[in-house]
N, C-alpha and C positions, 0 to 999 in steps of 0.2 A: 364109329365116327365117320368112315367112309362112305358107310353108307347115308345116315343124317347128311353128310356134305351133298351127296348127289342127289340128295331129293330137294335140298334146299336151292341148289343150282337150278332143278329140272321147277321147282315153282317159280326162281326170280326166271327166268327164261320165260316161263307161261305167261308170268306177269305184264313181262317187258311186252310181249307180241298182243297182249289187250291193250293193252294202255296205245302203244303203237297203231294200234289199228282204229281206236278208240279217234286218237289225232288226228287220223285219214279222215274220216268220217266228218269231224268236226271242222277240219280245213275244207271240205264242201262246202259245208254248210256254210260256212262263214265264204265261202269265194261268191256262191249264189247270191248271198244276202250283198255282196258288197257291188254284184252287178247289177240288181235290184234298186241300189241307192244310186250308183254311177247313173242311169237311167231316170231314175227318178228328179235325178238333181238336174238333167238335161232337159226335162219335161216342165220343170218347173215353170218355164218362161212361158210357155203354152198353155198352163193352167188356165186363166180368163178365157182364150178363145174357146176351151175342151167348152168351161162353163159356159159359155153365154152362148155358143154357135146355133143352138137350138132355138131358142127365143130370137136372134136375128136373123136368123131364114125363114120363120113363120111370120116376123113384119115386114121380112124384105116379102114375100110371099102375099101376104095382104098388100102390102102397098099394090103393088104391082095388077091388084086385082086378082090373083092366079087361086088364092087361097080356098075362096069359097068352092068355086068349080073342084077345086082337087079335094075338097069332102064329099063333092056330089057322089049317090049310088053306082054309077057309072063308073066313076074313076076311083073308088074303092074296094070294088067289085073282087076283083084277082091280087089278092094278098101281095104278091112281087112289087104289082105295079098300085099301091097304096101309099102314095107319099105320106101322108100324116102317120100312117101305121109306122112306118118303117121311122120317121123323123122320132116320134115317139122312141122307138125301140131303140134308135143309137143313145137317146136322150140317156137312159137308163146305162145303158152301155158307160156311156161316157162321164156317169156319173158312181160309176164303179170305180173308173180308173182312175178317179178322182180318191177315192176313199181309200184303193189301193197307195196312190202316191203321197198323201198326207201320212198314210198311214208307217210308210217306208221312213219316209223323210223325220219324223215323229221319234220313230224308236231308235232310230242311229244318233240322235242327239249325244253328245260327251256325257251332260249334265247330268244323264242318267245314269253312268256306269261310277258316279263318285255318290261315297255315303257319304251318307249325312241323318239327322233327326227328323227321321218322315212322320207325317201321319197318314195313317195305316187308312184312315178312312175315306181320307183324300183320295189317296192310288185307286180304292178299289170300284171306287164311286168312278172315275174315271174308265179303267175297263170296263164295270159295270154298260156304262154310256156306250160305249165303243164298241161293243158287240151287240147291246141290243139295237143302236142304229142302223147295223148291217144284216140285221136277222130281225126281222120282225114277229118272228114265231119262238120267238127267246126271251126266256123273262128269269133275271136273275135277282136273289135276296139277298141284301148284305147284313149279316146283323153284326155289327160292328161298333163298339162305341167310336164317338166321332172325336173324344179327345186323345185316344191311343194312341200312341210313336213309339219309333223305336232305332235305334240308327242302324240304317241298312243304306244300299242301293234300290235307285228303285227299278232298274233289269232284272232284279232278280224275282220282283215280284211279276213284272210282265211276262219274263218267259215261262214260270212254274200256270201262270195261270190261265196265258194266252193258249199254251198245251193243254192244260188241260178241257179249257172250254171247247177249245178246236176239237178237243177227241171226243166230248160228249156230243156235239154237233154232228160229227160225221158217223159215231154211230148210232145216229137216232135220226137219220136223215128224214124218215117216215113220216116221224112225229108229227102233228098239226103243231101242237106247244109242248115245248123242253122247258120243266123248271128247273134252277140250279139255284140250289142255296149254300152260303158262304158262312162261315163265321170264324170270328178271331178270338183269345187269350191270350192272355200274358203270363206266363209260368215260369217264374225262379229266372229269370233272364234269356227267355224264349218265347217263342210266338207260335202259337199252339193254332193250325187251320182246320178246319172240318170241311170239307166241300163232297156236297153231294148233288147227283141229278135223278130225275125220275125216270131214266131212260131203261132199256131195256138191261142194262147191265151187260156183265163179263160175259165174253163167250164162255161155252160149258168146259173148255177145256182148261178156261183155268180156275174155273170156282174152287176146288179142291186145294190148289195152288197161286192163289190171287196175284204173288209177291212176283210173280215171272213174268208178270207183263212189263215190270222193270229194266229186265237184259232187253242189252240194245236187238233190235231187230224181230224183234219180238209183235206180232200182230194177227189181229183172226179174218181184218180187210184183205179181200183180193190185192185192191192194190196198194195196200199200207206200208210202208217206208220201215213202223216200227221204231221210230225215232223218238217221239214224241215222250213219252214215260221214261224212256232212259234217260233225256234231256232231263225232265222235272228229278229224278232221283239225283244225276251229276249235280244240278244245281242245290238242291236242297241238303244235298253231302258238303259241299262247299261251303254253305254257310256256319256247317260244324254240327248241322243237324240231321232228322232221318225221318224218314216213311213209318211211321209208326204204325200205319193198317190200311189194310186195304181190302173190301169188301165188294161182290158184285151180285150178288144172290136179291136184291129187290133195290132196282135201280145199281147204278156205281155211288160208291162211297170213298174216299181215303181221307185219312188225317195224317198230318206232318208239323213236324216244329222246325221253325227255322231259329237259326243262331244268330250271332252279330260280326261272328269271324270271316273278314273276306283278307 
């Protein structure tokens, strides 16, 4: 009996210092995201000018007469001093940090942290959108019926999938085109996912053992955090359900069912 007691002791101890460290981790996360949005919400008022700056210095530029000379040979010559090049270039720039700040401002809405009767097909139609606007070498399948719902939150489906598409992008940077196809069911009062991409798959060291890229901190990226899969497993634990497989042997594969319990 004394000894059952100390082992029992020596697992709630183990327990307490993951879970604890588990919280560390996630109180980052969440400090980062919420300077992200502090920021973003400051930026907000600035939004029109990020947008339009570029088209009203290329008329204030033409008016002015100045425009056409600064395309001449001459004064495109040396990359530094290429204004149209470089006006261009921030153009882009700026229209990043645009997609970045809608994109912030977006997910911290309330509205999404409260369930409700979603259709399934709506949300994913929307990621869908959302990442192949920003990646144009990304082409996502949903096969989906378009009348499915289910009551959930719809965060929960953004972070399980925003992770996941983020990880098949970053490990398949190479790629010219990444496809990734999706699909849903509905099983006995769950939502059964399949998501697969044609990327290059698990690194080799966990084929064997696929289920390990789930502990946090877990990565085969130089500079990979390792966050990301333990996120989608937390999450998809939460909602009362689980990782049902995970495959990396030709492209990445996993399937999951989510619950309704939050």
């Amino acid at each position: 009996m004394q000894k059952t007691t100390r082992a029992y002791k020596d697992e709630q101890k183990s327990t307490e210092e993951r879970y604890r460290y588990d919280v560390r981790i996630l109180n980052i996360l969440a400090t980062s995201g919420l300077k992200a949005t502090s920021i973003a919400h400051e930026m907000k008022n600035d939004r029109n000018s990020i947008n339009s700056n570029y088209n009203n210095i290329v008329d204030a530029l033409d008016e002015y007469g100045m425009w056409e000379e600064l395309n001449s040979p001459e004064c495109t010559e040396l990359a530094y001093k290429n204004v149209p090049k470089l006006l261009e270039k921030n153009k882009h720039i700026n229209q990043k940090v645009l997609i970045f700040m809608d994109t912030i401002l977006d997910e911290a809405e309330k509205r999404k942290f409260i369930p409700a009767q979603l259709n399934i097909f709506s949300i994913m139609s929307k990621i869908k959108a959302n990442w192949e606007r920003d990646y144009n070498w990304l082409e996502i399948h949903n096969n989906i019926d378009d009348e499915t719902t289910f009551n959930m939150a719809e965060d929960v489906l953004t972070v399980i999938f925003d992770n996941l598409i983020l990880n098949s992008i970053q490990q398949n940077e190479s790629k010219s085109n990444l496809v990734i196809s999706i699909s849903v069911d509905e099983k006995a009062g769950y939502l059964y996912f399949s998501y697969h991409d044609n990327g290059k798959g698990l690194a080799s060291k966990y084929i064997n053992d696929p289920m390990r890229i789930l502990v946090v901190h877990e990565t085969s990226r130089k500079n990979g955090h390792g966050l990301g899969m333990w996120i989608i497993n937390n999450t998809v634990i939460m909602t009362g359900g689980k990782i049902v497989t995970v495959d990396g042997k030709s492209g990445f594969t996993i399937e999951f069912e989510l619950g309704a319990k939050l």
